[in-house]
C-alpha angles and dihedrals in degrees: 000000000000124000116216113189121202144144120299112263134191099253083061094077078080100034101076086268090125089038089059092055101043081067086066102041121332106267086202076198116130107217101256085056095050090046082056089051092041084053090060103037084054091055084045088055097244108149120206118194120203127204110225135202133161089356087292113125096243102165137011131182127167135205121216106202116222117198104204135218085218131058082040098297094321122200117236129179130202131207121232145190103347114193138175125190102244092230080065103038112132095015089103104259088125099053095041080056096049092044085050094053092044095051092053095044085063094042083052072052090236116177095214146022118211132172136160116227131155131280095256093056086057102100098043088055085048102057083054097060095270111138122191103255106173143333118293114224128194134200117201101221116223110260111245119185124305101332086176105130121350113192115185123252 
């Protein structure tokens, strides 16, 4: 079974690609809506990585990418929405994405990865290098009308 890890294309919307992530957190998107997000998030530099096998979508993770005022204006990147098919789960489609995004984040010549997950996945990022730095917060923002897809004007 081999694993091949590449960019998201466009091919992938029907591909599982939206499946893999409603195992994560429902995207409620129909393809043709979340091309029109992945449009966007490309012209906003996000990158999303997909594991592939067998030509099925098995795994996706993204990396937002943060320039800082600090560090010189120091490069970070920040990984996003990681998701596994359960049918694939501990086969090593997780760590071959993270590997991936890691590996880019050092060619964009980042200076840090960082990324929020719950207690349980602590010990899988740390098996990766990860280390726990400091406490994630959240703020719920208040709904507003229909957010669904925002292109820019």
């Amino acid at each position: 079974m081999a694993i091949t890890i590449r960019e998201l294309e466009i091919g992938d919307f029907q591909k599982g690609f939206l499946e893999t992530l409603d195992h994560m957190s429902k995207t409620d998107l129909s393809a043709e809506e979340a091309i029109v997000v992945w449009r966007v998030r490309c012209m906003a530099g996000v990158r999303t990585l997909v594991a592939v096998i067998d030509g099925k979508v098995v795994g996706t993770a993204s990396l937002i990418l943060e320039q800082k005022y600090i560090h010189k204006g120091g490069m970070i990147g920040h990984i996003e929405d990681v998701a596994v098919h359960p049918d694939h789960n501990g086969k090593g489609v997780g760590s071959e994405l993270i590997r991936h995004l890691n590996q880019l984040a050092t060619d964009l010549r980042c200076y840090k990865v960082i990324l929020s997950c719950f207690q349980d996945l602590v010990p899988f990022y740390s098996r990766l290098g990860f280390r726990a730095h400091d406490i994630g917060m959240r703020f719920d923002c208040p709904k507003r009308g229909d957010s669904r897809i925002v292109t820019p004007d």
